[in-house]
C-alpha positions in Angstrom: 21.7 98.7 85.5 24.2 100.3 87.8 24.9 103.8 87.7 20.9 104.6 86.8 19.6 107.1 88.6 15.7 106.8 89.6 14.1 109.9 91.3 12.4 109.0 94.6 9.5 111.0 96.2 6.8 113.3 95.1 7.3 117.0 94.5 3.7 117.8 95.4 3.2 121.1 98.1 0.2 119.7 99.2 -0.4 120.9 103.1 -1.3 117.5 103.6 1.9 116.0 103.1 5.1 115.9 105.5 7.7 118.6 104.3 10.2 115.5 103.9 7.9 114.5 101.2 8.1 117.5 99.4 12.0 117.2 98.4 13.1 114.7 95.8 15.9 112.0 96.3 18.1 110.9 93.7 19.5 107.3 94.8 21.1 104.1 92.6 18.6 101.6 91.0 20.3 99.0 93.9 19.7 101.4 96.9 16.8 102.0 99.0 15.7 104.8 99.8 16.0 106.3 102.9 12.9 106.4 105.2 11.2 109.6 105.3 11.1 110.7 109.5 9.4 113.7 110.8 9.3 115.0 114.7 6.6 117.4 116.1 7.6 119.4 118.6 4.6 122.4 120.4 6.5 125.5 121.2 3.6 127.7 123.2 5.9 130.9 123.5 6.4 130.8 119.3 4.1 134.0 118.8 4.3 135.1 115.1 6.5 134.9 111.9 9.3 136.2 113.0 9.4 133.7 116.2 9.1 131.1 113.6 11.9 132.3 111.5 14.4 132.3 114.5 13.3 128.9 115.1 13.9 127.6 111.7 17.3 128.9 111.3 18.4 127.5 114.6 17.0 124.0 113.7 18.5 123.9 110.7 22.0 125.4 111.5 22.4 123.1 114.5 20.8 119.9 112.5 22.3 120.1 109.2 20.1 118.1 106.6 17.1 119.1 108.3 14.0 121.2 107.2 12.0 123.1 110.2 8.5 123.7 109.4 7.5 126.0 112.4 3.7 127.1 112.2 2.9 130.0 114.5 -1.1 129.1 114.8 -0.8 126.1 115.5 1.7 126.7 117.9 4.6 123.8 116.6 7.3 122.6 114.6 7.9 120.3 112.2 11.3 118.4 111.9 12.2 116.2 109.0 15.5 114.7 108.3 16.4 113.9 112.0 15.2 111.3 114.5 16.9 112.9 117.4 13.9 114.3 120.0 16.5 115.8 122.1 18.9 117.3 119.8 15.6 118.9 118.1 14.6 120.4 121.7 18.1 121.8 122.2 17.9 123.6 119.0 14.5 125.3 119.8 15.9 126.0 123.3 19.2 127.5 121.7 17.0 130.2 120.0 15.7 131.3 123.2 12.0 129.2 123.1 10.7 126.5 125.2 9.5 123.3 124.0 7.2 120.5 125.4 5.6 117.5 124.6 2.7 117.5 122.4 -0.6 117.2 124.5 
């Protein structure tokens, strides 16, 4: 059946779930899909929602494809769509805030 096209991956908003689970994928019955990745990065100097906001739009301008879940309380951010550690850092650095390894 070429051509079919099969949604992959819940739509749920459940805070449980990854963000990358929470977008659907189109792909061709003989694809696979993709894996699903996410990277958690702490930012300690991320202070409210505005901190946050900065730090999403610089993730996600520098990494196109990505989705940046930055949480304020908890204090990190949550990359899906990338693999890349580094280019992740450099992103959150770009927007002026310092991320380390989670503890």
């Amino acid at each position: 059946m070429m051509g079919r096209t099969i949604r992959v991956g819940p739509r749920s908003r459940s805070p449980l779930m990854c963000c990358c689970m929470n977008k659907s994928k189109s792909t061709s019955a003989t694809e696979a899909p993709a894996a699903l990745e996410a990277i958690v990065v702490r930012v300690d100097d991320m202070a409210c929602g505005h901190c946050a906001q900065v730090i999403k739009t610089s993730v996600e301008a520098t990494l196109p494809g990505t989705e940046a879940r930055p949480d304020p309380a908890r204090k990190t951010v949550t990359v899906c769509g990338t693999t890349d550690l580094t280019a992740v850092r450099r992103a959150i650095a770009s927007a002026g805030y310092t991320p380390s390894p989670m503890s």
